[in-house]
N, C-alpha and C positions, 0 to 999 in steps of 0.2 A: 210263661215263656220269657225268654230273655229280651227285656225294652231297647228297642233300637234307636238307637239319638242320631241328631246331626254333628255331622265332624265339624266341631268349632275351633280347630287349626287356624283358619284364615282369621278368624275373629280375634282369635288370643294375640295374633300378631300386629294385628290391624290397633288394637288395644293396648297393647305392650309399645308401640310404634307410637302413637297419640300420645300416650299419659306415662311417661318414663318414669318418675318420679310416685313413690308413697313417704309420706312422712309419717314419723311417730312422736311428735310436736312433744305432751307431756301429759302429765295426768294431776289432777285438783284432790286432794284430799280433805274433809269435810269431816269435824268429830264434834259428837255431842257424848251425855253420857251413858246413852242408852244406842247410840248404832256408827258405825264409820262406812262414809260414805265414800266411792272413789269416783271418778269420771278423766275418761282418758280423753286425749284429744288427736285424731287422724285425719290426714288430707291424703286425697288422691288428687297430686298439684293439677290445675284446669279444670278440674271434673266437680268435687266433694268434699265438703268436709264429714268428719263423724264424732260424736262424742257418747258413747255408751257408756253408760256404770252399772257401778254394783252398790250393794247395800248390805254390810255385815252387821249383825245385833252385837250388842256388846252383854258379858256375862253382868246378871243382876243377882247381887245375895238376896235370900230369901229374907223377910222380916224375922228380925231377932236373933241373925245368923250371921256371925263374925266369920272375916274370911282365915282360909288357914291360913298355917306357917308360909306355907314355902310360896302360896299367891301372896302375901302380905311384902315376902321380902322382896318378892321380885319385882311387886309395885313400886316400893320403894328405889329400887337401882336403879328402875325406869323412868321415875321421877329426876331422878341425878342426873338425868340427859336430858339432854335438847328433844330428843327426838329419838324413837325406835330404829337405829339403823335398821334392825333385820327384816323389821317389817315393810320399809320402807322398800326395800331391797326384793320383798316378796310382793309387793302392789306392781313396783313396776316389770317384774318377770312377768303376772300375769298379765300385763299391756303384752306383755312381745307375741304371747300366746293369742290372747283377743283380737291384736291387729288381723292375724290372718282371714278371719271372715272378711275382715274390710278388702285385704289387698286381693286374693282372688276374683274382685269386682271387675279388676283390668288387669291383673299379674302382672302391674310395671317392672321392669327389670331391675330398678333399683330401689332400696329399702334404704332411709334416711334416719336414724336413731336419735334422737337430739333429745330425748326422755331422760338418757340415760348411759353409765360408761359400759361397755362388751369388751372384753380381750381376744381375740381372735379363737381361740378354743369355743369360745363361748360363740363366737359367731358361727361357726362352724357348726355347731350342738344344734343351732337353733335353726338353719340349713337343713339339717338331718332330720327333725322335726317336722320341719315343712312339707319339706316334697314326700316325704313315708306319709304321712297325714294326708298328705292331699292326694295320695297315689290313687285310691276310686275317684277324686276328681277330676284329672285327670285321663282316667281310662273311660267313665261313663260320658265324659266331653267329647272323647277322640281327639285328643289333643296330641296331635303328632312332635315331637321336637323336642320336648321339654324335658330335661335332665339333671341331674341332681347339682351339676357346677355353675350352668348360664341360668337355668329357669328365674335367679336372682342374687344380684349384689346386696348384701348387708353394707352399711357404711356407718359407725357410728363417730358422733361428735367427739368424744373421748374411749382410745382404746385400751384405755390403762385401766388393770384390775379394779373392779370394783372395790370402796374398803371394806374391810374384814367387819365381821360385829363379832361382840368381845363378847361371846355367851358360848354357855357351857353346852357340849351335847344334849340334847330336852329327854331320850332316851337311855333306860336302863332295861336290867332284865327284868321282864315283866312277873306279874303277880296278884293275889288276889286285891280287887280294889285299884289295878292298873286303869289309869283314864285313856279312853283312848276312843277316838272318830269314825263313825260311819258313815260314811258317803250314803245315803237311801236313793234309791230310782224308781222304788213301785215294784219291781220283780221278784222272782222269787232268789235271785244269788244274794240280796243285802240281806233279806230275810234269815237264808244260814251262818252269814257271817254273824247278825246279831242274836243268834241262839248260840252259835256254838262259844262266842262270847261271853253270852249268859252263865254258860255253865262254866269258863273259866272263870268263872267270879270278878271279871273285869265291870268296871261302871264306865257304862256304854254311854256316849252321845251321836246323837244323830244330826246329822250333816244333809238339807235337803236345800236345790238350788230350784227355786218358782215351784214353792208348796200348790202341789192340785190332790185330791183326792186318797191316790194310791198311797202316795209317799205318807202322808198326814197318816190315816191307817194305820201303814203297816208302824207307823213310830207308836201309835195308840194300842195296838194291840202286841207289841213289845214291851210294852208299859216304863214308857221311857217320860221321866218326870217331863214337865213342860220345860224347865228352866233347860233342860240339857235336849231340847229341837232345837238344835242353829240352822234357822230358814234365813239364807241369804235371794238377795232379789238380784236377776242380773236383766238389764235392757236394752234389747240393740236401738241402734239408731234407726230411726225411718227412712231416713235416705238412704239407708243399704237396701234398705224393703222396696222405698222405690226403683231406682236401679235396678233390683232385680226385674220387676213386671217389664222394664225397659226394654229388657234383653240382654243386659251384661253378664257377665260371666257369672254362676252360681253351684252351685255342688256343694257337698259332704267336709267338712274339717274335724279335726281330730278333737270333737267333744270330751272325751278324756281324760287329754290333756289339761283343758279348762278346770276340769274338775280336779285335777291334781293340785295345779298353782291355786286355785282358790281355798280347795282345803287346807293348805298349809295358814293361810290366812287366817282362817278359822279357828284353826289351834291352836291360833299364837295369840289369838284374841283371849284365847278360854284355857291357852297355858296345857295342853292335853300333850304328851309326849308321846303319842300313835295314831297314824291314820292308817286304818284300815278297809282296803278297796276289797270287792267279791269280783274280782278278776279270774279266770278260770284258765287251766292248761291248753281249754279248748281256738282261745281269742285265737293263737298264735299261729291257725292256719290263715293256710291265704284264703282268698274270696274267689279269685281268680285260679285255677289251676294249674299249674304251671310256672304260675310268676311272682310275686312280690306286693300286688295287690290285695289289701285287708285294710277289707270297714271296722276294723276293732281293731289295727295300728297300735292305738292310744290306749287298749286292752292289756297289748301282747307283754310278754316277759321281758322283750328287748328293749320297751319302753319303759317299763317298771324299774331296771338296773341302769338304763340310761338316766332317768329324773334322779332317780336315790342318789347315784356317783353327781350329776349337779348338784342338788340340794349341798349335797357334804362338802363338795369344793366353794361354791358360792351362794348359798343360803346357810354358814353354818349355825349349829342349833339348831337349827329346824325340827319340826316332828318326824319319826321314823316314820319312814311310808312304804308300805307292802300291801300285796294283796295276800286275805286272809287264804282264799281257795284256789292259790294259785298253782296246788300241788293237785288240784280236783280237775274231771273233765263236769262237763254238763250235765253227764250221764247221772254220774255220783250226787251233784248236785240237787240236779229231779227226785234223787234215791231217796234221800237225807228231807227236804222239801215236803215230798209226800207223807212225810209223818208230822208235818207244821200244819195240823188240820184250822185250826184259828186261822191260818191265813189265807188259808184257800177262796172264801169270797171278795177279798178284799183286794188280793196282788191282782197289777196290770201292768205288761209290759208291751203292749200294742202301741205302736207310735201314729197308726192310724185316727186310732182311737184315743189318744192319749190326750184332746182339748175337753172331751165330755168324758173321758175317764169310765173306758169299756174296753171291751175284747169286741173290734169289729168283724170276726169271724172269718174273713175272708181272704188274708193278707198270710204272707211268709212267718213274720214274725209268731201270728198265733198258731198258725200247722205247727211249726218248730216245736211251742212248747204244748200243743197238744201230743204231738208223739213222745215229745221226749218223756211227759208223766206217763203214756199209758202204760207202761211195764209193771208202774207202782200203785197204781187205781185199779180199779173198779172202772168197765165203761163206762154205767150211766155217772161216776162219779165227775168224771173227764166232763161228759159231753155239759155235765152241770154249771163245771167252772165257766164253761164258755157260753152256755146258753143253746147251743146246737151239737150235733153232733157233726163235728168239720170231716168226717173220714167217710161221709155220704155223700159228700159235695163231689160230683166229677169235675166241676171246672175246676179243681184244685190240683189234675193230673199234671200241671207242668211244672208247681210249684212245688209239689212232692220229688220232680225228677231233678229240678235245681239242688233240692235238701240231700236228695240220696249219692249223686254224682253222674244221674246219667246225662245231666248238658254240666259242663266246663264251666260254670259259673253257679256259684251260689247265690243264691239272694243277697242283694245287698246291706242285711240286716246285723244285730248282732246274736244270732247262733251258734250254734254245733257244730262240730266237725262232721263230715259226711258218713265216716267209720262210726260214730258214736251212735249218731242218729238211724244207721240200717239198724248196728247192735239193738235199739230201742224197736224197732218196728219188727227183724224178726221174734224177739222174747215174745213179745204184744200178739203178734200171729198163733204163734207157739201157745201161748196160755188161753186167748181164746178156742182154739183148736180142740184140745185138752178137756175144756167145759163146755164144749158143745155148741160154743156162739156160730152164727154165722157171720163171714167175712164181711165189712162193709164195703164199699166200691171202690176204694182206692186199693183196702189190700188185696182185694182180689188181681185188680192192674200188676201190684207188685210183684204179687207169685208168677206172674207171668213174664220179668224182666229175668231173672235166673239171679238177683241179688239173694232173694229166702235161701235158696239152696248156697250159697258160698259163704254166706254170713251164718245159717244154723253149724257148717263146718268147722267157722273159723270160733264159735262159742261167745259168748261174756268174756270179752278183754278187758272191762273197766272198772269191774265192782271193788277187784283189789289192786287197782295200778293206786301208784303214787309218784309225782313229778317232782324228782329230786332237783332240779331248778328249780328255787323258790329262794323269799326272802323272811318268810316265813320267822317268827324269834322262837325260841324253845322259851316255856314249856307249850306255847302253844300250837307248834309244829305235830307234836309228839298227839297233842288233844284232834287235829283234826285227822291225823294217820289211824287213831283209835276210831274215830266216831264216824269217819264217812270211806275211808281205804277196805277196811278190814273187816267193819261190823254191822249187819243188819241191823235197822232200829226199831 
């Protein structure tokens, strides 16, 4: 059922009212030859300070292994400077992104830049970023008032263009032996990005932030050399963790995003000319019915073409960034998945469960992707990956009705579209019917909502869609419209 919070209106103001002020002071850069280390520095003036880092590996040749051509030269030009503008350029963007955890502590009204130069476009981008990202924080606070012009002033110490860095596009048209970045997260969407990958004859790296279990995995059983896992370390500060227990202000940010600016970091460490995210068609619904709220924000397509058009204007060089499945729903997804039998014990994308690295059974996220595979398993196959079988559980009727659409509010996780997810539960009904199973408890409930009957009408809408928004590079557009649009596998 949908979680009822208290309206913290009075608080956000009361907060915003005391601590006017967030600075974005500056951030320390730390190299050795084997990791670069960042740490930002934030005040909430009165209140806190914060200083979280990150920790990127740097590429190590193998023994007896000269680097190539094109890493050779470009160490060299890079030697010829003082300093990596563009990376330099890419540390401190990831500050702008990072402060937000901080500054939602009080959502002071103003934002003090002193890190770093903004030009007013750029201040604006990063405005747009904000409140879209924060828009479930917002809505699950009840935060009455707050709007995309006042909710906060940007102010930075210098508004003048940032300088250019004098490096060539990092991207061409792809091909076999293309290098190029996998974000990992344990589920099963990095999973198809790194197969479908596989078979474009790209050499994959994998891109994981705080290695646990799943991510480690699925990079092992992708059989992806060690030198080419880039596990970065990221650590918040404690005093945001305190504060939180305090009762300041807390909620959802556009994790996403995080993951965008830091993999370009990553690339650029290890010179890869593509980052490839497993963003799906599906992110791009709201959460919210009706409005503009979405916990996958930093998912959607409108984010994917927002970062790409920065990057080019002020990161240029930088690595090409898309998502690989951004032409796919979840549906397709699951489709495609189901024949990755190697990964089936290993993917976990429960955030519940996600410190002991399990399927806690019980939660939104794991119904979502227990429905979403049934179409393409076997029951007892399903009820195996998870350990139970979730569609006997009746306390799960309300968060099956959140999934379907019968309450105005999805879960606030990242899943399916509501049209996707019926499509998947009636087939699922459908095919057990057919062999004779009997129904389990929850689809019994559902034959009873009159969704079975409107969705066996309206058919499989998803097997062969394709989302022509995308960013997709040919020839690897053309490879995912074969392997997962078009063709059972």
């Amino acid at each position: 059922m949908t979680k009822t919070m208290e309206n913290h209106t009075a608080k956000y103001q009361m907060f915003r009212a005391k601590y006017p002020e967030f600075i974005y002071h500056s951030y320390d850069i730390q190299e050795t030859d084997t990791e670069l280390a960042v740490t930002y520095h934030f005040e909430i003036t009165g209140l806190a300070q914060f200083a979280p880092t990150w920790r990127f590996p740097k590429p190590q040749e193998k023994a007896g292994q000269t680097p190539s051509m094109d890493m050779a030269e470009n160490q060299k030009n890079m030697e010829k400077e003082e300093k990596d503008v563009l990376l330099e350029q890419m540390i401190f963007s990831l500050g702008m992104v990072e402060l937000v955890s901080y500054w939602k502590i009080t959502c002071s009204p103003r934002v003090l830049v002193q890190a770093g130069s903004l030009d007013q476009k750029q201040i604006d981008w990063w405005k747009d970023l904000y409140f879209n990202g924060l828009g479930e924080f917002f809505y699950v606070n009840h935060i009455d008032g707050a709007d995309g012009e006042t909710f906060m002033e940007i102010q930075a110490v210098s508004q003048s263009p940032a300088p250019a860095a004098a490096f060539a596009s990092a991207a061409s048209t792809p091909g076999p032996g293309t290098r190029v970045l996998v974000p990992i997260g344990g589920g099963k969407d990095s999973v198809v990005t790194l197969e479908l990958l596989k078979e474009a004859g790209a050499e994959r790296f994998g891109y994981i932030i705080n290695p646990r279990g799943a991510t480690v995995h699925t990079a092992e059983v992708a059989e992806l050399p060690a030198e080419q896992v880039i596990s970065a370390k990221r650590t918040l500060d404690k005093n945001m963790l305190e504060l939180n227990k305090q009762g300041f202000l807390n909620g959802h940010t556009p994790f996403s995003a995080i993951v965008a600016f830091s993999a370009l970091i990553a690339a650029r460490l290890y010179q890869l000319p593509y980052i490839a995210l497993s963003n799906e068609s599906s992110a791009n619904e709201s959460t919210v019915q009706g409005s503009t709220v979405n916990h996958q924000y930093s998912k959607s397509f409108r984010f994917e073409q927002d970062f790409h058009e920065y990057a080019d204007v002020y990161l240029p060089g930088s690595s090409y960034y898309f998502s690989m499945l951004r032409p796919l729903s979840e549906f397709q997804i699951a489709k495609y998945f189901a024949g990755c039998k190697a990964y089936h014990k290993i993917f976990r994308s429960c955030n519940v469960g996600s410190k002991t690295d399990i399927w806690c059974g019980h939660c939104p996220k794991c119904l979502f992707v227990y429905l979403i595979l049934s179409p393409f398993l076997k029951t007892g196959e399903v009820a195996d990956i998870f350990g139970r079988n979730m569609l006997e559980d009746e306390t799960l009727t309300g968060t099956l009705e959140q999934l379907v659409g019968i309450q105005e509010e999805k879960p606030f996780e990242c899943v399916g579209s509501r049209s996707e997810i019926n499509t998947a539960i009636m087939l699922t009904i459908r095919r057990m019917e057919l062999e004779g199973e009997k129904l389990p408890v929850l689809f019994e409930y559902y034959k009873k909502t009159g969704l079975y009957e409107q969705y066996c009408g309206a058919g499989d809408a998803y097997s062969g869609a394709f989302d022509e928004e995308n960013l997709v590079p040919e020839p690897w557009k053309e490879l995912v419209r074969q392997r997962c649009a078009q063709t059972e596998r």
